[in-house]
N, C-alpha and C positions, 0 to 999 in steps of 0.2 A: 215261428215268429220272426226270426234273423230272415231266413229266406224271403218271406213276403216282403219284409223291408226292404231287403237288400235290391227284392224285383223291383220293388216301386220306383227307389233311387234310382236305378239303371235306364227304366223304364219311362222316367221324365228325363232324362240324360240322352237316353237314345231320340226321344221324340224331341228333343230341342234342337237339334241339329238335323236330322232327316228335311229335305225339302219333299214338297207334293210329288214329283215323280219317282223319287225313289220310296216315299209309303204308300203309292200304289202296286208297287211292284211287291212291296212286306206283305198288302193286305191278299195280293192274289197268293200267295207263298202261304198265309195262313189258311183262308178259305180252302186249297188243295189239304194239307193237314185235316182240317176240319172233315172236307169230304171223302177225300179218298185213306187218311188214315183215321176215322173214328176219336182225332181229337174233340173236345168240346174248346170253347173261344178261351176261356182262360186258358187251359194248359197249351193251347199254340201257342198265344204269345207268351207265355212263359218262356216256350223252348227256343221264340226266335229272340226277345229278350238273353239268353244264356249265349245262345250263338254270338250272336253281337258281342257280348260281353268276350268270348273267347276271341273271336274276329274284327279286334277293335280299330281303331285309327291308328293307332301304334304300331298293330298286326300289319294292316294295308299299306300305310307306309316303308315300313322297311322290305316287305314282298316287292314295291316298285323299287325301291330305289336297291333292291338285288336284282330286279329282273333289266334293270337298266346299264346297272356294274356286268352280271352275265352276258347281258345283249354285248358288251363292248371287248368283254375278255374273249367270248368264241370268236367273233370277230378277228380279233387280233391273232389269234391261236389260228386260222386258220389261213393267215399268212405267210405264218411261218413254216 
């Protein structure tokens, strides 16, 4: 019961903010699940719902703003 919940909130969470090209790209992500691994349509987006949720804006943000601090330390590191 928590879990279903917890997908649905995520799940109007996640689709509030996705624009059209980036939920086409979810929808072809699910369809491969579907077909090539034997999901059925609920439990894909279940699993890309979870995803999300581990790989959130929070996640993405601070991966860039590391990989922009990295970019500038090798950089530097390799003038010395």
């Amino acid at each position: 019961m928590f879990e279903a919940s917890a997908t649905r909130q995520l799940k109007n969470l996640v689709s509030s903010v996705v624009d059209d090209e980036t939920q086409q790209k979810i929808d072809v992500v699910k369809q491969r699940l579907i077909k090539y691994f034997g999901y059925n349509d609920t439990s894909a987006a279940d699993v890309l719902n979870y995803v999300a949720s581990i790989f959130g804006p929070g996640w993405i943000a601070s991966r860039m703003n590391r990989t922009r601090a990295g970019g500038r330390q090798r950089a530097e590191g390799r003038k010395k």
